[in-house]
N, C-alpha and C positions, 0 to 999 in steps of 0.2 A: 453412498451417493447423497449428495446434496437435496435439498425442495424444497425450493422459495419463490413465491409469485410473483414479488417485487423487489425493486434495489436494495443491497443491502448498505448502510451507512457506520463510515468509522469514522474518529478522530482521534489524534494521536497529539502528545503534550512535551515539547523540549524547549519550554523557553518562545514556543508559539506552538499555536491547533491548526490544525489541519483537517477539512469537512472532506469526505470522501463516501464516493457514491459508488456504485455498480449493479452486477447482478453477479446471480450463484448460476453458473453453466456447469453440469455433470457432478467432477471436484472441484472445480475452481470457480474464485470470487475473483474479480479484479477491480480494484478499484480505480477511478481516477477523479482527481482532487475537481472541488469545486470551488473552494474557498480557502484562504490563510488569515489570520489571527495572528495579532503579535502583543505583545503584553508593549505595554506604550512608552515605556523607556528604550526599547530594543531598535535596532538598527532594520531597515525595510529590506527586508529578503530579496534577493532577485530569483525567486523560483515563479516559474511561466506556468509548470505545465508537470504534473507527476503523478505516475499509474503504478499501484501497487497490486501484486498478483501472488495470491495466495493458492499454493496446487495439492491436495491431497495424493502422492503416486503412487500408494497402496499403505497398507494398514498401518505402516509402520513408519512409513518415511513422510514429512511435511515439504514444502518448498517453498520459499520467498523471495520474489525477485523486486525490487525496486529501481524504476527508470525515471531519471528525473531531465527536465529542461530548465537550465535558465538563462540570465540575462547575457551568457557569454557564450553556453553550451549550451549545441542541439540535445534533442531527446536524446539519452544514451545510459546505460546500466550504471545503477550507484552502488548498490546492495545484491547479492546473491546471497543467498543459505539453505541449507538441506537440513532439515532435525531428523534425527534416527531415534524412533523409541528404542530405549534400553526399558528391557523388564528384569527384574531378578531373575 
């Protein structure tokens, strides 16, 4: 289990960042974006609106789902994945 008092912050780098805030409930973080960054040659993204949600669902499995909006689509799933720890 998780314990954190306050938001936690990520940013993530493909050609632009992305400021992302939240908090840690139980196993999960969820993020949702605050701000976008683009490197200044690049084209203006049309993303509105994006929550990233990382789940712990036991010792062994991770989970990441990514729901994005933009300028054409509602809120709706981009990204789904499950990690499975392999141990030897």
């Amino acid at each position: 289990m998780l314990d954190c008092s306050g938001p936690v912050t990520d940013n993530i780098a493909q050609r632009f960042v992305t400021v992302e805030e939240g908090p840690i409930k139980g196993s999960q973080i969820k993020f949702r974006l605050k701000d976008v960054g683009r490197i200044s040659f690049s084209r203006d993204l049309p993303v509105h609106d994006l929550v990233r949600e990382w789940t712990l669902l036991d010792k062994n499995t991770l989970q990441a789902r990514l729901n994005m909006e933009t300028l054409t689509h509602g809120m709706q799933e981009h990204t789904f994945i499950r990690y499975q720890k392999i141990t030897p």
